[in-house]
C-alpha positions in Angstrom: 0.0 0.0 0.0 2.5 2.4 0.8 4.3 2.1 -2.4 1.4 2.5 -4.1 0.8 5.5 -2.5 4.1 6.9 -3.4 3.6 6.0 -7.0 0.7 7.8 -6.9 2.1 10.7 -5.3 4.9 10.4 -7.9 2.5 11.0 -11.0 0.6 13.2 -9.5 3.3 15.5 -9.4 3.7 15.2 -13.3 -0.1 16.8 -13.8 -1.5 20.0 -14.2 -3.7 19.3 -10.7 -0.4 18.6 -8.5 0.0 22.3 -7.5 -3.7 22.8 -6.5 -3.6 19.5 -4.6 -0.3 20.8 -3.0 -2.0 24.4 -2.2 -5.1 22.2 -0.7 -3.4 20.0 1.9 -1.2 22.7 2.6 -3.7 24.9 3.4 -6.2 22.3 5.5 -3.0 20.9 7.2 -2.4 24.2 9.0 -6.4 24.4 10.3 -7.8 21.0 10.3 -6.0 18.2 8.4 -3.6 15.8 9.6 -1.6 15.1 7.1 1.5 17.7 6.7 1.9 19.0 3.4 5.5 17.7 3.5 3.9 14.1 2.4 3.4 15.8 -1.3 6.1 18.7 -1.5 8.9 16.5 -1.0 7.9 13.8 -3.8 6.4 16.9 -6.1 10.0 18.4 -6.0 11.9 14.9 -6.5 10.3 14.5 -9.6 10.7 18.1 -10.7 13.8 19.7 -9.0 12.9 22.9 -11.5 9.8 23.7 -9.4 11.5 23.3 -6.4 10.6 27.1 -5.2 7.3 27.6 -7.0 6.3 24.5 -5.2 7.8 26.1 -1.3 5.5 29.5 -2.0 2.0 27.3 -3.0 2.8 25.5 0.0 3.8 29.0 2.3 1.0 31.1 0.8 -1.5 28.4 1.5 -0.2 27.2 4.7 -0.4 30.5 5.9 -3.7 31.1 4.6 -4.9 28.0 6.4 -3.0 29.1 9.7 -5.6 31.9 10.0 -8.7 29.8 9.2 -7.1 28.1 12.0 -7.2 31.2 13.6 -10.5 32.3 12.8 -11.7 28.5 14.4 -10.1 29.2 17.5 -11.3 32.6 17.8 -14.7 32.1 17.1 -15.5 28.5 18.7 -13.9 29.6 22.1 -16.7 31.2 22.8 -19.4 29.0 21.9 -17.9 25.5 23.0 -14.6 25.8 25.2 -15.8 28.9 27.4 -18.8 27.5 28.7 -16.9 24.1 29.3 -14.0 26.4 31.4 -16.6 28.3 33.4 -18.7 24.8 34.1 -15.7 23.1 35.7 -14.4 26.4 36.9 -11.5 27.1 35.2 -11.6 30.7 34.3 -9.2 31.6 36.0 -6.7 29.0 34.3 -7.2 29.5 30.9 -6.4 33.8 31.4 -3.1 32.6 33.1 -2.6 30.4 30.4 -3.4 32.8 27.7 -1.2 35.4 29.2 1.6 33.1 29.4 0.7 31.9 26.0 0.3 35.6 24.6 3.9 36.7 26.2 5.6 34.0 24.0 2.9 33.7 21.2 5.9 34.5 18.6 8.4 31.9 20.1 5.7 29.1 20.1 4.2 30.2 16.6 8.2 30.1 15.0 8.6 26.7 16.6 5.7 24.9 15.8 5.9 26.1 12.5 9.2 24.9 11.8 8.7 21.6 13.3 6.5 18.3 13.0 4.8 19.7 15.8 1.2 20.1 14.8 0.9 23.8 13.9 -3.4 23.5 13.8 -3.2 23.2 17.3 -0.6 26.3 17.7 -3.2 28.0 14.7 -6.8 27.5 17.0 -4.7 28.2 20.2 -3.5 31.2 18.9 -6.7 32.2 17.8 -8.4 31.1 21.3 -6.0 33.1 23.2 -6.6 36.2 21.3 -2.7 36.5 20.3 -1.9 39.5 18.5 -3.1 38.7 14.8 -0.4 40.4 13.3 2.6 39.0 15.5 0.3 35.7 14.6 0.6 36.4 10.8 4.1 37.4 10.4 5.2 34.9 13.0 3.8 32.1 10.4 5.0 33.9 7.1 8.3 33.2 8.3 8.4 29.8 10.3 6.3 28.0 7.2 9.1 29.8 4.5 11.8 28.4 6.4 10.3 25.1 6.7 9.1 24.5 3.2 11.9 26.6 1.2 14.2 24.6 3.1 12.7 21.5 2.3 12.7 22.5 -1.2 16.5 23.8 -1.2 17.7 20.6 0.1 15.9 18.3 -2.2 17.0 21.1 -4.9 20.8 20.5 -4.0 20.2 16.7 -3.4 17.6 15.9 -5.3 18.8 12.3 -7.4 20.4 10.5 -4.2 17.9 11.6 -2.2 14.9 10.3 -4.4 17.0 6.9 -4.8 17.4 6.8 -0.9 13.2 7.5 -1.0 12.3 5.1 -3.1 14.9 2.1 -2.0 14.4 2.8 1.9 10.2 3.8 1.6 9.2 2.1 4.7 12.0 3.1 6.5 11.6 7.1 5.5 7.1 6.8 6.4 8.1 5.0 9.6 10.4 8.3 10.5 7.7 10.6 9.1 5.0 8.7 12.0 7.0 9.0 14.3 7.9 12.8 14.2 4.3 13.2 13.6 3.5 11.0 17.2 6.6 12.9 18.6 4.8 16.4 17.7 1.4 14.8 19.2 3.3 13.6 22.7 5.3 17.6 23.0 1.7 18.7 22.5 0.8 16.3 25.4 3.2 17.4 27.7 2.8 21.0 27.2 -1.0 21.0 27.3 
């Protein structure tokens, strides 16, 4: 199954429909959708190293754009679901010292989760929830999701043929490390929350 997912990947990246697809996940990953948008940018640019930094801006712009639907969700739903559920088991009080503390180093948590396989929807609706400055919010993402993905990119740019061999001859091996930075991001979350 999984190589038949790759394949797929792997010719999807060859049509006209790859970038939107790419713009898609990106852009649901940062809000909603579990899967990080690294699971199509990183086969998309090892089958055309020439698209390498189109490919990083579709999947900044949109992951960015996502990051404030995200946002939006956190902002908005607070209210209506997670507020009432605070005030019922009387923990007011709590979530403003967490939101302070949260809203002191918005810009440090925002950078790092978007730079690592930490899920960033749950920094995105956070954010949002606590009311962080949108702006700080905003640039904050702009620039942890360009170093991410254009670094992604650069790398597979500069290394792109060994790298695709070491893909495609150690596949299990490479999704195995990609679960379990994705499980690592979950336990962090875990521990912080």
């Amino acid at each position: 199954m999984l190589r038949s997912l790759y394949d797929w990947t792997m010719r999807l990246s060859a049509t006209p429909r790859a970038a939107y697809a790419l713009g898609a996940v990106s852009f649901a990953e940062s809000s909603f959708f579990p899967i990080p948008p690294d699971a199509l940018l990183i086969p998309m640019v090892i089958a055309e190293r020439r698209r390498a930094w189109s490919l990083a801006f579709i999947c900044t712009a949109t992951s960015v754009l996502g990051a404030v639907l995200g946002y939006v969700i956190g902002a908005l739903l607070f209210d209506e679901i997670a507020e009432p559920l605070l005030a019922f088991y009387g923990y007011e009080s709590k979530f403003a010292d967490f939101a302070q503390t949260y809203n002191e180093w918005g810009a440090w948590i925002v950078l790092m989760a978007g730079l690592t396989p930490f899920p960033f929807k749950v920094v995105t609706v956070a954010s949002g929830a606590t009311g962080l400055d949108p702006f700080v919010f905003i640039l904050s993402s702009i620039v942890a999701r360009g170093i991410r993905f254009y670094a992604v990119a650069a790398l597979l740019y500069r290394f792109g043929p060994p790298v695709r061999s070491f893909v495609e001859k150690r596949l299990a091996m490479v999704f195995t490390l990609g679960i379990i930075a994705l499980l690592g991001g979950f336990a962090a979350l875990r521990l912080v929350i």
